[in-house]
C-alpha positions in Angstrom: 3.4 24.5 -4.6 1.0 23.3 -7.5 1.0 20.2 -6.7 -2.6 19.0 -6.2 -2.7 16.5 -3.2 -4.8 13.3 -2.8 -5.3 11.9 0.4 -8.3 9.6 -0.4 -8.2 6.9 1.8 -5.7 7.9 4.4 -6.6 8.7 7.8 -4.4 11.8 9.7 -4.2 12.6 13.3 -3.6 16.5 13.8 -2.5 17.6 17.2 -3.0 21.4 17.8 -6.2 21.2 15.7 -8.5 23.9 17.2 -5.8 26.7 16.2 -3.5 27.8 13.7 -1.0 25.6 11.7 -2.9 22.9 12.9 -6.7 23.9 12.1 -5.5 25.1 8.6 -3.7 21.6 8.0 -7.1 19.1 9.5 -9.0 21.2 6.9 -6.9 21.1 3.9 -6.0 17.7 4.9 -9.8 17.2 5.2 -10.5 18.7 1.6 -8.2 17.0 0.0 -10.1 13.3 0.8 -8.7 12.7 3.9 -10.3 11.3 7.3 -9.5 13.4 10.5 -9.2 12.9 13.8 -8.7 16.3 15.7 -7.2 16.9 18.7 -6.6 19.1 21.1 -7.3 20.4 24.7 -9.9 23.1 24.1 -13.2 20.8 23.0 -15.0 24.0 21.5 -12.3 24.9 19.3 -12.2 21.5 17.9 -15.9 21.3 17.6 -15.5 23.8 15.2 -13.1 22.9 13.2 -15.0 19.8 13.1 -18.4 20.7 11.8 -16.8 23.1 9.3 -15.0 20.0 7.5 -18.1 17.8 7.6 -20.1 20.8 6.9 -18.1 21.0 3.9 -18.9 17.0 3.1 -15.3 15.8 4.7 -14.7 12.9 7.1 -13.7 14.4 10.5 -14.2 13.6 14.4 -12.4 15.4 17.3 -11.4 14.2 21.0 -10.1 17.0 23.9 -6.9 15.3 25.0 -3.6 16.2 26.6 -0.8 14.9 24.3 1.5 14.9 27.6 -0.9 12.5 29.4 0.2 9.1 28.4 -3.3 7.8 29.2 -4.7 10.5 27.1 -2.7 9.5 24.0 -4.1 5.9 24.7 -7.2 7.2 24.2 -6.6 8.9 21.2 -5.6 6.0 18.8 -8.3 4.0 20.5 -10.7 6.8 18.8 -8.7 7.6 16.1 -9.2 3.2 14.9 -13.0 3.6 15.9 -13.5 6.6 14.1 -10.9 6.2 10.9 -10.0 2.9 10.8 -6.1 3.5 10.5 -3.7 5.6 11.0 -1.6 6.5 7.9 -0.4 10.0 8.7 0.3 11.6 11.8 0.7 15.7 12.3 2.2 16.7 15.5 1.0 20.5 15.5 0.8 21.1 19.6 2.8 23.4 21.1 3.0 26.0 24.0 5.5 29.2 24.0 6.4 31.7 26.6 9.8 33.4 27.6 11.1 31.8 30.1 15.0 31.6 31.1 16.9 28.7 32.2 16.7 29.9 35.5 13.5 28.7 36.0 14.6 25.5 34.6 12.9 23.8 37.8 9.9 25.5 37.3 6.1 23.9 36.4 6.0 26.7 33.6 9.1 25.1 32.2 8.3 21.9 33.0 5.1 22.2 31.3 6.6 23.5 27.7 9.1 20.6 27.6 6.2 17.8 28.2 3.9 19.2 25.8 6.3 20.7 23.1 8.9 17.5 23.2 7.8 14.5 25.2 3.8 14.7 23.8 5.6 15.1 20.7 7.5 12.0 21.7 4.7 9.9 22.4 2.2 10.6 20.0 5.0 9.1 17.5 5.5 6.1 19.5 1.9 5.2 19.0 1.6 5.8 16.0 4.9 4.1 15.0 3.2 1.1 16.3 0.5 1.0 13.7 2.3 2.4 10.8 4.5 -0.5 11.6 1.8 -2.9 11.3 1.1 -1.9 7.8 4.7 -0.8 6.2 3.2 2.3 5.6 3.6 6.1 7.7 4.2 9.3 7.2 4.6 11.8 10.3 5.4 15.6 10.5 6.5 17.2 13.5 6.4 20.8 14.2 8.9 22.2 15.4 10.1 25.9 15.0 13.0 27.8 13.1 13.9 28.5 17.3 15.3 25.4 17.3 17.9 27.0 15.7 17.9 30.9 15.9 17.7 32.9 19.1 17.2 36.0 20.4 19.4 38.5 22.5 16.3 40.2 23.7 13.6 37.5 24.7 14.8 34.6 26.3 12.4 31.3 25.3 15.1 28.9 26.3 12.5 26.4 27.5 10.9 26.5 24.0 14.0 26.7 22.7 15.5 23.1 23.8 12.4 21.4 23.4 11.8 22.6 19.5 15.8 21.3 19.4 14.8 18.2 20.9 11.7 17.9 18.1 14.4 17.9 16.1 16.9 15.9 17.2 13.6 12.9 17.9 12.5 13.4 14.1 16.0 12.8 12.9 16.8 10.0 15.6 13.4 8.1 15.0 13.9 8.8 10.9 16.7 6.3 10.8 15.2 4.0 12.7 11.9 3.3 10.8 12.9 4.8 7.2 12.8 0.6 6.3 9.5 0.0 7.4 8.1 2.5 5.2 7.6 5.0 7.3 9.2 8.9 7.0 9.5 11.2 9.9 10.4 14.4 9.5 9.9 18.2 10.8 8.7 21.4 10.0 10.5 23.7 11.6 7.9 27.4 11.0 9.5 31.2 11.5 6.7 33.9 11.6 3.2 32.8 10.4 -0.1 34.4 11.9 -1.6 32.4 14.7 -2.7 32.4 18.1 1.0 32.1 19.7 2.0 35.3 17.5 -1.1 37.4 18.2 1.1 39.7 20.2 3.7 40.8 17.5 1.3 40.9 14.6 -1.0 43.5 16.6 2.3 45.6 17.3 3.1 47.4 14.1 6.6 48.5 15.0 8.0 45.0 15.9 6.4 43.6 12.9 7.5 45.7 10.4 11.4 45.4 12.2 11.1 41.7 11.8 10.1 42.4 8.3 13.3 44.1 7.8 15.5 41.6 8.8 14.0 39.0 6.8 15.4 37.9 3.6 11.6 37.7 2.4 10.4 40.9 3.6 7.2 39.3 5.2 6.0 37.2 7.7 4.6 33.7 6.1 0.8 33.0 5.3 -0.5 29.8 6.9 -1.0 28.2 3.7 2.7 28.4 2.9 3.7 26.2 5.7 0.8 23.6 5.6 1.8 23.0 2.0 5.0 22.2 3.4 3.8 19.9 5.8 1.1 18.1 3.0 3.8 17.6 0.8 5.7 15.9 3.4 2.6 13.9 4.0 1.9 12.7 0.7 3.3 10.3 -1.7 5.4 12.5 -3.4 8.1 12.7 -0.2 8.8 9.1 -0.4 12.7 9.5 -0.4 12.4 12.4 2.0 13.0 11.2 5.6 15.1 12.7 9.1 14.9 16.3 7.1 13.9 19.6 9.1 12.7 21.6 7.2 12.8 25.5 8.2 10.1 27.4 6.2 11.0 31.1 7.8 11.6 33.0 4.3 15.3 32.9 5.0 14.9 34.2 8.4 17.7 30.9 9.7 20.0 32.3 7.7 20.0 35.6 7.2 22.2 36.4 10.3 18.7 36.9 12.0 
């Protein structure tokens, strides 16, 4: 996109901010005049992230936090006013993936990917929908993953698979809702980009270049290519755009993948 964003005077919560998707997004965000809180549960990987952007002359503070803890979301709006001021803009960039079957549907492991990949999700939104609401103005993007919608014969992630559906099936639900109070929800929904998660198949050379086969595209996507996505959905210029998810996966969701 050439679209030159402008967040001067917003203020943007980024969940998943000490890695990938949600690192490159606080410090776009951050670059392009933006205040940001980070957060996350590793406090050194934040850290980071967080002198870079003031490093760099950008407005940025951090708190460790567990998105599925509802006390812990408390406290990050209570930080996020104290350190921002507002809250125009949330990013909901937390996840957790590992195979897993339905079989171990009663599992902590399971457990644990549905409360951080779909209820954190859920109530990081509820928070902020009440102070978005407060001043007829929001704009939230949730994460949510092109395996909301395609699977795999081979690996089964059907934990992370229902609770990237269920990212979906919240954005579009809450979209409706709160589309008249001038605030649009909607979801990103990421195939192969290089981050933490995907170390694994981007060090294997054979499984890489297959899924680059079967892609449309031919590639897997640079992290800058999706966090334009998600700025654009951000800014001013997605006004009308609301209960959309959005797969950016170079044509991998329909490609017979």
């Amino acid at each position: 996109m050439n679209i030159r964003f402008d967040f001067t005077g917003r203020n943007v919560i980024v969940t998943g901010a000490g890695t990938g998707i949600g690192r490159e997004t606080s410090i776009l965000m951050a670059r392009a005049g933006a205040g940001v809180l980070l957060v996350g549960r590793r406090e050194e990987k934040l850290k980071k992230v967080c002198e870079m952007i003031t490093a760099e002359g950008g407005k940025a503070d951090y708190i460790a936090a567990d998105i599925s803890d509802k006390d812990d979301v408390k406290k990050i709006y209570d930080q996020a006013m104290n350190s921002l001021g507002s809250v125009d803009i949330l990013v909901n960039a937390a996840g957790v993936s590992s195979p897993l079957p339905v079989t171990e549907a009663a599992t902590d492991l399971w457990k644990s990917q549905i409360d951080i990949n779909l209820n954190g999700t859920a109530y990081m939104c509820g928070k902020a929908i009440e102070y978005m609401q407060e001043t007829g103005f929001g704009r939230i993007i949730n994460i949510a993953s092109v395996n909301a919608f395609v699977t795999s014969r081979t690996l089964e992630r059907h934990a992370y698979n229902a609770s990237k559906a269920g990212v979906c099936g919240l954005t579009r639900g809450l979209s409706s809702t709160y589309a008249g109070k001038g605030i649009t929800i909607n979801a990103v929904c990421p195939g192969l980009f290089e981050t933490e998660m995907t170390e694994e198949i981007f060090a294997n050379k054979f499984i890489l270049a297959t899924f680059n086969k079967q892609v449309p595209v031919g590639r897997a996507g640079q992290l800058k290519e999706v966090v334009d996505t998600i700025m654009f959905l951000a800014s001013d210029n997605s006004s009308y755009i609301t209960g959309q998810c959005l797969a950016v996966d170079g044509g991998m969701s329909v490609s017979g993948f």
